[in-house]
ZAMI-915318 format. One record per residue: residue number from 0; residue in one letter; x, y, z of N, C-alpha, C in turn. Coordinates in Angstrom, 1 decimal. Each point is the difference from the previous one (the first is absolute). Layout:
N
+-----+------+--------+--------+--------+--------+--------+--------+--------+--------+--------+
! seq ! type !    npx !    npy !    npz !   capx !   capy !   capz !    cpx !    cpy !    cpz !
+-----+------+--------+--------+--------+--------+--------+--------+--------+--------+--------+
! NUM !    A !      X !      Y !      Z !      X !      Y !      Z !      X !      Y !      Z !
...
+-----+------+--------+--------+--------+--------+--------+--------+--------+--------+--------+
***
This chain:
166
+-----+------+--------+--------+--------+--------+--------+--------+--------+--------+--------+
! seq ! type !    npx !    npy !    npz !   capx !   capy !   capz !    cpx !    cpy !    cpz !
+-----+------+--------+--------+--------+--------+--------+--------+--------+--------+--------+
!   0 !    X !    0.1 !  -29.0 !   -7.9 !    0.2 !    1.2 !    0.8 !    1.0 !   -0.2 !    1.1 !
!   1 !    X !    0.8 !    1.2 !    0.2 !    1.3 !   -0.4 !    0.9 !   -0.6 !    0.1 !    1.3 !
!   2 !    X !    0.9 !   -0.6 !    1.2 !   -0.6 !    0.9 !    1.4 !    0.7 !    1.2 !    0.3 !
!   3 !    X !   -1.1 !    0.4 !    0.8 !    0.7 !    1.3 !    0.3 !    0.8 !   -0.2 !    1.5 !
!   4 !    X !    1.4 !    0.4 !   -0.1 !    0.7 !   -0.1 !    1.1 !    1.0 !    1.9 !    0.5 !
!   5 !    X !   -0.8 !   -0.1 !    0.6 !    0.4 !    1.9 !    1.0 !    1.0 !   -0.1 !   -0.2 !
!   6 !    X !    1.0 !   -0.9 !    0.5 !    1.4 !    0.6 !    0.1 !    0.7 !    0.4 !   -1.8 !
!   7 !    X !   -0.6 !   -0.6 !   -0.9 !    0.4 !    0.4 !   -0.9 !   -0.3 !    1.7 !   -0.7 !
!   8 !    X !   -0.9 !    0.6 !    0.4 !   -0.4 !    1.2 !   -0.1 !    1.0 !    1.1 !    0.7 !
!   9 !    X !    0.7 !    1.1 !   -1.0 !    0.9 !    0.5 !    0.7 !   -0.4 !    1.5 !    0.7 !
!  10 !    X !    0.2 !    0.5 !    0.4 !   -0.1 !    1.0 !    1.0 !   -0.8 !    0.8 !   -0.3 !
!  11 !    X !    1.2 !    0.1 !   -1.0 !   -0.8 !    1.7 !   -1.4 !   -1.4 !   -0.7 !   -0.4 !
!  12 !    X !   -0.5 !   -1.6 !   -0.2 !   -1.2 !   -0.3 !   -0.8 !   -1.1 !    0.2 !    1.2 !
!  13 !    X !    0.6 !   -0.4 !    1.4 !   -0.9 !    0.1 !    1.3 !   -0.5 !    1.6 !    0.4 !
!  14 !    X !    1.1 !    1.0 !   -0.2 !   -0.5 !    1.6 !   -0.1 !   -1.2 !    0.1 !   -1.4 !
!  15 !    X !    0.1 !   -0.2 !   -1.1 !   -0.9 !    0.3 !   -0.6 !   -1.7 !   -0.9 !   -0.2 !
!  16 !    X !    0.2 !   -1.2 !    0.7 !   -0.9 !   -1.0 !    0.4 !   -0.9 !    1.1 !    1.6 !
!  17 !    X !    1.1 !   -0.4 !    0.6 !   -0.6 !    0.8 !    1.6 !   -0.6 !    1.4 !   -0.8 !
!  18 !    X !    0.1 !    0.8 !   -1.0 !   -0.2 !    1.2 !    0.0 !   -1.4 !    0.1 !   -0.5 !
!  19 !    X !    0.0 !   -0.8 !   -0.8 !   -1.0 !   -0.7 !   -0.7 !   -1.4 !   -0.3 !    0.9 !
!  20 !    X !    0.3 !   -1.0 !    0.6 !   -1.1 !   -0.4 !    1.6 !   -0.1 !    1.1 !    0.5 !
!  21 !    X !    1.2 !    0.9 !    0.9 !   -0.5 !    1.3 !    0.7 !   -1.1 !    0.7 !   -1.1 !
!  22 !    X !    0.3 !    0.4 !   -1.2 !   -0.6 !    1.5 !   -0.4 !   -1.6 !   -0.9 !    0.0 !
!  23 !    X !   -0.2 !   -1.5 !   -0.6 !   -1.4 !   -0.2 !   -0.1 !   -0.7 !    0.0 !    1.8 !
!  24 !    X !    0.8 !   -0.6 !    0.8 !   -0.6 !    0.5 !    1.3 !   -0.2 !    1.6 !    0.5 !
!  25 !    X !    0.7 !    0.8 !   -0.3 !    0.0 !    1.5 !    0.0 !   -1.1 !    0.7 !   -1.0 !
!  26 !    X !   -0.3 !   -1.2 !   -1.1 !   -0.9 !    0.9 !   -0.6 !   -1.4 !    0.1 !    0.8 !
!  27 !    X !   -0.2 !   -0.6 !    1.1 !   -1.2 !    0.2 !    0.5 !    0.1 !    1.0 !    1.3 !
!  28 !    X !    0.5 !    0.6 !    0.2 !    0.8 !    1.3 !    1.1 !   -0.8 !    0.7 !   -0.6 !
!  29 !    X !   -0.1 !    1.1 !    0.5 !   -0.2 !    1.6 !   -0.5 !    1.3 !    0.5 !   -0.5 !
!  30 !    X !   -0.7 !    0.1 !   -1.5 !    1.3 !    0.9 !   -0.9 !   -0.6 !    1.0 !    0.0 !
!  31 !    X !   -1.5 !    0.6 !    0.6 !    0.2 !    1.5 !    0.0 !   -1.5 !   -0.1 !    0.5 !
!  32 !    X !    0.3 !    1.1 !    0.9 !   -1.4 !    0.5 !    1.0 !   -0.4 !    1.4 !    0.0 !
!  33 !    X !   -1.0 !    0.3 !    0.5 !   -0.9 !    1.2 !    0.0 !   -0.7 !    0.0 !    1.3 !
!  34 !    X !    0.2 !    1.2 !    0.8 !   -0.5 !    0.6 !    1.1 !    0.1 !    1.0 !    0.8 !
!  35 !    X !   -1.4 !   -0.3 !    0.8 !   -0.7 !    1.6 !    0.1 !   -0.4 !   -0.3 !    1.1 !
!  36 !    X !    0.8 !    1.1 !    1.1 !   -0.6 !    0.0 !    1.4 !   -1.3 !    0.4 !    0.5 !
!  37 !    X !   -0.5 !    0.9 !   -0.8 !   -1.1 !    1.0 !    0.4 !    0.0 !    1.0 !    0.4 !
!  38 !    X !   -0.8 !    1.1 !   -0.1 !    0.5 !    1.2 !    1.1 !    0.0 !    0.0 !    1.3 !
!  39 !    X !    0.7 !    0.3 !    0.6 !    0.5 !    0.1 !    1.4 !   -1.0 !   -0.2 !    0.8 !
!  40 !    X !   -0.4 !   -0.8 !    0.9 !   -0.8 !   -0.3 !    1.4 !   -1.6 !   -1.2 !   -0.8 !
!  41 !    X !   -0.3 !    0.4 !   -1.4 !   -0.7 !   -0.9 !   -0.1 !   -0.1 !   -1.6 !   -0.4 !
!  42 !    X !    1.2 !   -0.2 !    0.4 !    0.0 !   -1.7 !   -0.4 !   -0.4 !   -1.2 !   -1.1 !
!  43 !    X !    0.1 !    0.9 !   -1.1 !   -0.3 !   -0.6 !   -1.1 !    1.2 !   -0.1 !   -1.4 !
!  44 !    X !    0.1 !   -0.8 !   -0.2 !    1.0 !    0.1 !   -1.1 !    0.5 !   -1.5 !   -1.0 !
!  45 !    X !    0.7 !   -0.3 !   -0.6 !    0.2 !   -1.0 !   -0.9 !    1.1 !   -0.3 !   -0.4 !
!  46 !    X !    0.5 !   -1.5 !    0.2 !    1.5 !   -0.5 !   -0.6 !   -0.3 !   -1.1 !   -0.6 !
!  47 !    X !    0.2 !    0.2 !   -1.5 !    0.2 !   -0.8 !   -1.0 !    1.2 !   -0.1 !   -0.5 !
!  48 !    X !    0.5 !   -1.7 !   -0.9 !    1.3 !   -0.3 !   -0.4 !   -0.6 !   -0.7 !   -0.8 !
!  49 !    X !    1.0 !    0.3 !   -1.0 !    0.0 !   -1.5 !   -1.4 !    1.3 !   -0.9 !   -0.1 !
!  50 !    X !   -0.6 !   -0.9 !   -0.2 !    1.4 !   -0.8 !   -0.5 !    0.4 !   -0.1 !   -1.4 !
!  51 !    X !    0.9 !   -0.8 !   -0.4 !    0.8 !    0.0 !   -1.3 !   -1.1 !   -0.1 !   -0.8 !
!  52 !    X !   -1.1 !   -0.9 !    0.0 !   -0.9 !   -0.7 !   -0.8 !   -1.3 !    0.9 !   -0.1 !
!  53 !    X !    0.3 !    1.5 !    0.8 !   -1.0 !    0.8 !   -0.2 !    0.1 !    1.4 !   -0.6 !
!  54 !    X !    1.7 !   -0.2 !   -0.5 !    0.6 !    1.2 !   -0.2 !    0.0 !   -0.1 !   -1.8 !
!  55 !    X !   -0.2 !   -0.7 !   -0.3 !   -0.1 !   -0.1 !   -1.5 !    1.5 !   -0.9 !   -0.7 !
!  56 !    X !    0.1 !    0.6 !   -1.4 !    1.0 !   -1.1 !   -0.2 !    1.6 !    0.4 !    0.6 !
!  57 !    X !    0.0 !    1.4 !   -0.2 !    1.2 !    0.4 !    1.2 !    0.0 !   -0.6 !    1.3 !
!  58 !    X !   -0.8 !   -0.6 !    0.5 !    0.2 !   -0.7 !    1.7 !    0.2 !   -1.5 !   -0.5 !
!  59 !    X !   -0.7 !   -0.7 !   -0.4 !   -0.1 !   -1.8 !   -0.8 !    1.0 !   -0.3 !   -1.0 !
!  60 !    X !    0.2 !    1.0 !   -0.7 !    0.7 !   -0.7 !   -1.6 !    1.6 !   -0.2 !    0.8 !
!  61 !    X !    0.6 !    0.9 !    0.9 !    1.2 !   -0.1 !    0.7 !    0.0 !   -1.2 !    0.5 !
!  62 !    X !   -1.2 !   -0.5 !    1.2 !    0.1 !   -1.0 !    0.5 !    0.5 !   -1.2 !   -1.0 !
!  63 !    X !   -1.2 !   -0.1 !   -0.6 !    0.2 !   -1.1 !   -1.1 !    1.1 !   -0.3 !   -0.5 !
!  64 !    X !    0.6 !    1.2 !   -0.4 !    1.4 !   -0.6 !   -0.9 !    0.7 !   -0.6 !    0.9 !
!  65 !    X !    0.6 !    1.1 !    1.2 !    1.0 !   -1.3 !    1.0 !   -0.8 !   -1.0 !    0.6 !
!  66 !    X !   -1.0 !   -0.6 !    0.3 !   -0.6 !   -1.4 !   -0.3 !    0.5 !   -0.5 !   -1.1 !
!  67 !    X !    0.1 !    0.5 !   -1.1 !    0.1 !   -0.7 !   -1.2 !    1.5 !   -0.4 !    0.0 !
!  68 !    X !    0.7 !    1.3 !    0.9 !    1.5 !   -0.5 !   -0.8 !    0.2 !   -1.0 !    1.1 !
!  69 !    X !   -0.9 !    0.2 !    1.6 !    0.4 !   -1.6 !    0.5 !   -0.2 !   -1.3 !   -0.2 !
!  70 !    X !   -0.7 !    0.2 !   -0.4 !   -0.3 !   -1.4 !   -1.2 !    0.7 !   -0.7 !   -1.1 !
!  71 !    X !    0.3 !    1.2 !   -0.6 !    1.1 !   -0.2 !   -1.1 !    1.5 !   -0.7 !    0.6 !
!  72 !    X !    0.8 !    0.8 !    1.2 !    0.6 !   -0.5 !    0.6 !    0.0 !   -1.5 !    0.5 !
!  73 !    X !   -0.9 !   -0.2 !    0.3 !   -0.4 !   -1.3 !    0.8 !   -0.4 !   -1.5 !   -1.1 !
!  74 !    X !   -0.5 !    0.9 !   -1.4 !    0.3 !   -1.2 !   -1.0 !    1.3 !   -0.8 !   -0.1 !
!  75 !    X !    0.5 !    0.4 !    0.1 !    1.5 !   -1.1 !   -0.6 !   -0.1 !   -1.0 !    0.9 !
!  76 !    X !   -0.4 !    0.3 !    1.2 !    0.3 !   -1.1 !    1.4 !   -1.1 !   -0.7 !   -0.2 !
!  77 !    X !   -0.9 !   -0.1 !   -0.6 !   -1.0 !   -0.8 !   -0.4 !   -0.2 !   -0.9 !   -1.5 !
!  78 !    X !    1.3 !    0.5 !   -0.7 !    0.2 !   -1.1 !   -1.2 !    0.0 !    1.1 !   -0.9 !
!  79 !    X !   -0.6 !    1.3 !   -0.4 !   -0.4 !    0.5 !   -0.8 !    1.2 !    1.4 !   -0.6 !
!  80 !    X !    0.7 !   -0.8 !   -1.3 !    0.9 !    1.4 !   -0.2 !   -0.8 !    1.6 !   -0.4 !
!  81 !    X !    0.9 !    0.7 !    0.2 !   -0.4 !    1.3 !    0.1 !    1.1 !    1.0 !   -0.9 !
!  82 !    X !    0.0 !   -0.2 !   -0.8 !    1.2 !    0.9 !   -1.1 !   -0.5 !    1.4 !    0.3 !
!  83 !    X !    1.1 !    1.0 !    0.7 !    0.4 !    0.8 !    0.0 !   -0.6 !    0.4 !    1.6 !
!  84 !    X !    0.3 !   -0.4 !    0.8 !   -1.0 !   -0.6 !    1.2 !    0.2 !    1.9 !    0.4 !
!  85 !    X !    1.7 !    0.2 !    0.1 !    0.2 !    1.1 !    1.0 !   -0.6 !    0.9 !   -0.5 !
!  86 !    X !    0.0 !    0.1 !   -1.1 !   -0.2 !    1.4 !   -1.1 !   -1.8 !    0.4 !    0.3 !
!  87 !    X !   -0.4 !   -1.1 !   -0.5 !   -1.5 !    0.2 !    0.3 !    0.0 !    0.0 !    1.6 !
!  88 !    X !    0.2 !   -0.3 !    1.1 !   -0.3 !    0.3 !    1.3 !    0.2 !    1.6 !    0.0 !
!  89 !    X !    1.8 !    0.5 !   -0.2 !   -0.1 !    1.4 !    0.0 !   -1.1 !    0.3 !   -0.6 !
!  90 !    X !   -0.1 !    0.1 !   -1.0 !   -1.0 !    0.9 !   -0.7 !   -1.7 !    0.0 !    0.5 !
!  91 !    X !   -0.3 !   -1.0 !    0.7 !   -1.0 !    0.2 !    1.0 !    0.4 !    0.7 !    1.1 !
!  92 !    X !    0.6 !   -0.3 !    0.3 !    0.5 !    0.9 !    1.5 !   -0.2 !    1.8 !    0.1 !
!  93 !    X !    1.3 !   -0.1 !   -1.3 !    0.3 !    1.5 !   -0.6 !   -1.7 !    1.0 !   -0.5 !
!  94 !    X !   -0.6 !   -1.1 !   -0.3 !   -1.3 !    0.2 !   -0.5 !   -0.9 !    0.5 !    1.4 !
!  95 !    X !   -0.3 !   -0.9 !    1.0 !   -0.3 !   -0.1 !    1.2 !    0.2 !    1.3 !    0.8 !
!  96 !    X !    1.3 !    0.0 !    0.3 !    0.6 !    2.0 !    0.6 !   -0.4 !    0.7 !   -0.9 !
!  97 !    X !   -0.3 !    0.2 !   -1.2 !   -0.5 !    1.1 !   -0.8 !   -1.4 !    0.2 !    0.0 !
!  98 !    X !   -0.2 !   -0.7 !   -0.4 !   -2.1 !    0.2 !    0.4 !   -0.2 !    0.4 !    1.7 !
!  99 !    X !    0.4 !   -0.8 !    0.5 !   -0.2 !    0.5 !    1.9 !    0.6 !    1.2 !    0.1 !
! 100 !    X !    1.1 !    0.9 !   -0.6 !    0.5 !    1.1 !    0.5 !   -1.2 !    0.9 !   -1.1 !
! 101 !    X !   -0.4 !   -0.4 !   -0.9 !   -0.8 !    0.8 !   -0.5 !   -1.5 !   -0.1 !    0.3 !
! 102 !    X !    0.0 !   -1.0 !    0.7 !   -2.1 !    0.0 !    0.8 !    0.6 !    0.8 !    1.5 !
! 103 !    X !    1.0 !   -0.6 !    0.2 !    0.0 !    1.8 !    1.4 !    0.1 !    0.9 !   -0.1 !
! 104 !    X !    0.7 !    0.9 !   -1.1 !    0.5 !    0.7 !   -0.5 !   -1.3 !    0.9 !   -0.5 !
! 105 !    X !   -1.0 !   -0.7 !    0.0 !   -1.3 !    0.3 !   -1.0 !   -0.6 !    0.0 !    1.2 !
! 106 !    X !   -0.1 !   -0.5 !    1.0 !   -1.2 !   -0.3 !    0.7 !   -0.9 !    1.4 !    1.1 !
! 107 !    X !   -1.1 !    0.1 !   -0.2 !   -0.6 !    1.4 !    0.5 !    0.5 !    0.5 !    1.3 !
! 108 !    X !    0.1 !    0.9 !    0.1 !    0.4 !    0.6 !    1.5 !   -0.9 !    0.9 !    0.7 !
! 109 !    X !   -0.2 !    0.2 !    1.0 !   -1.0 !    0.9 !    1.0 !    0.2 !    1.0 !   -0.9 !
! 110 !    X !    0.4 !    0.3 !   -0.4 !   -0.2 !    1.6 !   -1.3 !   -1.0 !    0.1 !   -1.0 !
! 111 !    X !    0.2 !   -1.3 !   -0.7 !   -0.6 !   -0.2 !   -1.6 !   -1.2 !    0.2 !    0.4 !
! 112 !    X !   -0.7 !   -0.5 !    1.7 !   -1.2 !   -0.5 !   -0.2 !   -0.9 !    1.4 !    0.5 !
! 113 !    X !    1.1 !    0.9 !    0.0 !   -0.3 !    1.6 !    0.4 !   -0.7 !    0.3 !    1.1 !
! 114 !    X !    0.6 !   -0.8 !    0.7 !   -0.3 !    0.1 !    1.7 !    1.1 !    0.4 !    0.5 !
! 115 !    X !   -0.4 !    1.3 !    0.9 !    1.2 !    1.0 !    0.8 !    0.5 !   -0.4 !    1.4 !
! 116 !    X !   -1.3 !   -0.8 !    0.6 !   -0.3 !   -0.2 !    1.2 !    1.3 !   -1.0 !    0.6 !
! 117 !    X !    0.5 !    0.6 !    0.9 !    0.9 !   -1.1 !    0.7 !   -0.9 !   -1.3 !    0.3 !
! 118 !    X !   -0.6 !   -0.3 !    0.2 !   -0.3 !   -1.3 !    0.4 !   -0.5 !   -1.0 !   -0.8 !
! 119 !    X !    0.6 !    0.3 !   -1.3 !   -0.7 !   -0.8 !   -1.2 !    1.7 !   -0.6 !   -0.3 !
! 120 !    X !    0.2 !   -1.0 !   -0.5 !    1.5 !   -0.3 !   -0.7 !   -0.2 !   -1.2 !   -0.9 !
! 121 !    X !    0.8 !   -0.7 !   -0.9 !    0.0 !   -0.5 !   -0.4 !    0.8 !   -0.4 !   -0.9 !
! 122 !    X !    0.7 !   -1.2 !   -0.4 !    1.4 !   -0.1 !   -0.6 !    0.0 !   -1.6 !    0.3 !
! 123 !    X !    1.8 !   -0.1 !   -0.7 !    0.2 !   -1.5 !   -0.1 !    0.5 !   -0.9 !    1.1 !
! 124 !    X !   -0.7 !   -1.0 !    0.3 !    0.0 !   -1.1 !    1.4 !    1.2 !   -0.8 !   -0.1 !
! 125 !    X !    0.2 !   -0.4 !    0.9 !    1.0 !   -0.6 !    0.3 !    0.3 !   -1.5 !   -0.8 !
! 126 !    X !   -1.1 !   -0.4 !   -0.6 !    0.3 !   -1.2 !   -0.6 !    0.4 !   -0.1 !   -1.7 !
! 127 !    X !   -0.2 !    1.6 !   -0.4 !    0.4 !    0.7 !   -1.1 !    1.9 !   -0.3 !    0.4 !
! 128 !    X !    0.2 !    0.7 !    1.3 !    1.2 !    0.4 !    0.2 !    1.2 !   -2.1 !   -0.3 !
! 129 !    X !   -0.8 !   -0.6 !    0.9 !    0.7 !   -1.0 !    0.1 !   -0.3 !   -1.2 !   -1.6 !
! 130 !    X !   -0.5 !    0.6 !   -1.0 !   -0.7 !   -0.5 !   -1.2 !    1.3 !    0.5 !   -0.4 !
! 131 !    X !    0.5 !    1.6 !    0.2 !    0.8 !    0.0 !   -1.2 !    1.4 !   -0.4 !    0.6 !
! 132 !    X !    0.1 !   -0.5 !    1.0 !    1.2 !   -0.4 !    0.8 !    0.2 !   -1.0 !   -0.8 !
! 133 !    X !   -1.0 !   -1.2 !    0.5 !   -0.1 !   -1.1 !   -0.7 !    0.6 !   -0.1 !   -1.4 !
! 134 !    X !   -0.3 !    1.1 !   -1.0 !    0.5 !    0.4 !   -1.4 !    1.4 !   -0.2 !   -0.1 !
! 135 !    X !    0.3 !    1.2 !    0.7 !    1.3 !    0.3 !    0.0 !    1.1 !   -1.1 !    0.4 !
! 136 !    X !   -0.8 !   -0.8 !    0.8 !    0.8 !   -1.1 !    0.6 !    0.3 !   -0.6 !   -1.3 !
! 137 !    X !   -0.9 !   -0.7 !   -0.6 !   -0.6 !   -1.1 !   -1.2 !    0.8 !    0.7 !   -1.4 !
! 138 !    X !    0.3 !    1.5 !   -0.1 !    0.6 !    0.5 !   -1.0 !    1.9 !    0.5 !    0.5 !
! 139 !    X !    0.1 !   -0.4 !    1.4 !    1.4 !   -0.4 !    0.4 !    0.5 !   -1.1 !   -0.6 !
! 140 !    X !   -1.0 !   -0.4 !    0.6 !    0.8 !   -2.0 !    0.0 !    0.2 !   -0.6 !   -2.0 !
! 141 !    X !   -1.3 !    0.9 !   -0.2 !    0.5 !   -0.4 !   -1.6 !    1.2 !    0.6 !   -0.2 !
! 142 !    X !    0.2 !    1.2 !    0.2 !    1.2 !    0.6 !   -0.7 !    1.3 !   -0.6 !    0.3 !
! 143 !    X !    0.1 !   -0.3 !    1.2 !    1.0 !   -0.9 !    0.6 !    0.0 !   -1.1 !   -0.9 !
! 144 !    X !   -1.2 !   -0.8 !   -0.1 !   -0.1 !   -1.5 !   -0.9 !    0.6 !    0.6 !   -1.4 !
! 145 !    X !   -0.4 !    0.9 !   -0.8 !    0.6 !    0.7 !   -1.4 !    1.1 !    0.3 !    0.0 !
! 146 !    X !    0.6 !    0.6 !    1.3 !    1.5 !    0.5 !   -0.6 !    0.9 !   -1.5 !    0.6 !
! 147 !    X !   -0.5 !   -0.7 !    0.7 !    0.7 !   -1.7 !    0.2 !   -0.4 !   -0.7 !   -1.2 !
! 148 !    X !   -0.8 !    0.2 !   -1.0 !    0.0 !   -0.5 !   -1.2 !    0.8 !    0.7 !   -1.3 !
! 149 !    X !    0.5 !    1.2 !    0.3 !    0.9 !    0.3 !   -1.3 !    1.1 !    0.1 !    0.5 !
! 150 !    X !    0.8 !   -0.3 !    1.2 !    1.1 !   -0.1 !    0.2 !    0.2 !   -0.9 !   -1.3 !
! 151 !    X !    1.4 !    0.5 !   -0.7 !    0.3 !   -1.0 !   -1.0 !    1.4 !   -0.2 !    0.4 !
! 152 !    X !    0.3 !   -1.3 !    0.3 !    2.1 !    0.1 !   -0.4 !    0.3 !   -0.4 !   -0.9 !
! 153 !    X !    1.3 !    1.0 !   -0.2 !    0.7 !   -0.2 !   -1.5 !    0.3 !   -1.3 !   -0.6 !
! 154 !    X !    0.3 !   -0.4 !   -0.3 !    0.6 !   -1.0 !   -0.4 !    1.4 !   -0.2 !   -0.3 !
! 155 !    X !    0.5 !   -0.9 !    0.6 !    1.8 !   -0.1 !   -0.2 !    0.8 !   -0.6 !   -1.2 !
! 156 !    X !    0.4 !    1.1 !   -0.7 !    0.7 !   -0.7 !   -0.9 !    1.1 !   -1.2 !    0.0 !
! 157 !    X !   -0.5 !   -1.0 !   -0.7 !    1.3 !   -1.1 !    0.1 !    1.7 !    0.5 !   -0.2 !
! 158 !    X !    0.7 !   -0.3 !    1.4 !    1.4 !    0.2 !    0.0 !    0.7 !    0.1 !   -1.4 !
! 159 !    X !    0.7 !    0.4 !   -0.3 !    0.5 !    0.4 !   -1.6 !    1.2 !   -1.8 !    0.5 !
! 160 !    X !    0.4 !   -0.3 !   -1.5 !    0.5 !   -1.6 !    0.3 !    1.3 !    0.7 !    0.2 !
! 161 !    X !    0.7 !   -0.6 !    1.0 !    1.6 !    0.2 !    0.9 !   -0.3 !    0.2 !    1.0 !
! 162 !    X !   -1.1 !    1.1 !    1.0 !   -0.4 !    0.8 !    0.7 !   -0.4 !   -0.8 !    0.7 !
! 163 !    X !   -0.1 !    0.2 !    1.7 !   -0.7 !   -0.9 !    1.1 !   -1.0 !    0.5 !   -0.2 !
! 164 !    X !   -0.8 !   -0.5 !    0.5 !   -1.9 !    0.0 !    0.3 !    0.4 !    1.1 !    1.6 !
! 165 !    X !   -0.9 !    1.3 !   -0.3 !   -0.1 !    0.7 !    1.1 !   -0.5 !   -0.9 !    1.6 !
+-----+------+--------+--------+--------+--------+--------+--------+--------+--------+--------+
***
């Protein structure tokens, strides 16, 4: 097993590592709450929030994957090859913003639950919001890693014989 030494880890592998850590710390935030003041002067009412791990697979299966692709990342610096490292990170990532834009996208609103009453609301929390940041970060930094992996250069044809070398 190799050691692991930080400074070998490049920027782009530290954005999708850090994205990684943030969304599993985020997943215990409120990705979405419910509450109700009460009617006016009697002091009764209720605020409830779930986190990622309460929202079903649209709140967890996101987390997971960028966990997963930080991990993946962080194999090589541990001895362990990873064929097609970038490809599969994107594709968790790209994975990741899709399910999250689709559990908010889905998620109930003061309407559905057919309550008129101003003092009732409910919607997606703030740790929804910084979950899909985290995404977006984690499906930046791959993309950047992908298109710094197909840069291709041409190749130079050998000088024709008489002809100086460019």
């Amino acid at each position: 097993m190799a050691n692991f030494d930080p400074k070998r880890v490049t920027p782009i592998e530290w954005a999708g590592i850090g994205a990684g850590a943030l969304a599993f710390i985020f997943s215990f935030f409120s990705w979405y709450s419910v509450s109700y003041d009460g009617p006016s002067g009697l002091g009764f009412g209720f605020n409830q929030s779930a986190s990622a791990w309460s929202l079903g697979i649209g709140g967890w299966l996101p987390v997971l994957l960028l966990v997963a692709a930080a991990v993946i990342l962080l194999l090589p610096h541990f001895g362990t090859a990873v064929p097609n490292l970038v490809t599969i990170w994107l594709g968790l990532a790209a994975g990741a913003v899709v399910i999250l834009l689709i559990r908010w996208l889905t998620l109930p609103s003061a309407s559905s639950y057919g309550v008129g009453d101003d003092n009732f609301s409910a919607g997606a929390g703030f740790g929804l919001y910084l979950g899909l940041l985290a995404a977006i970060a984690s499906a930046v930094g791959a993309g950047l890693a992908f298109a710094n992996t197909r840069k291709v250069v041409p190749p130079q044809a050998p000088p024709a014989p008489g002809y100086p070398a460019a």
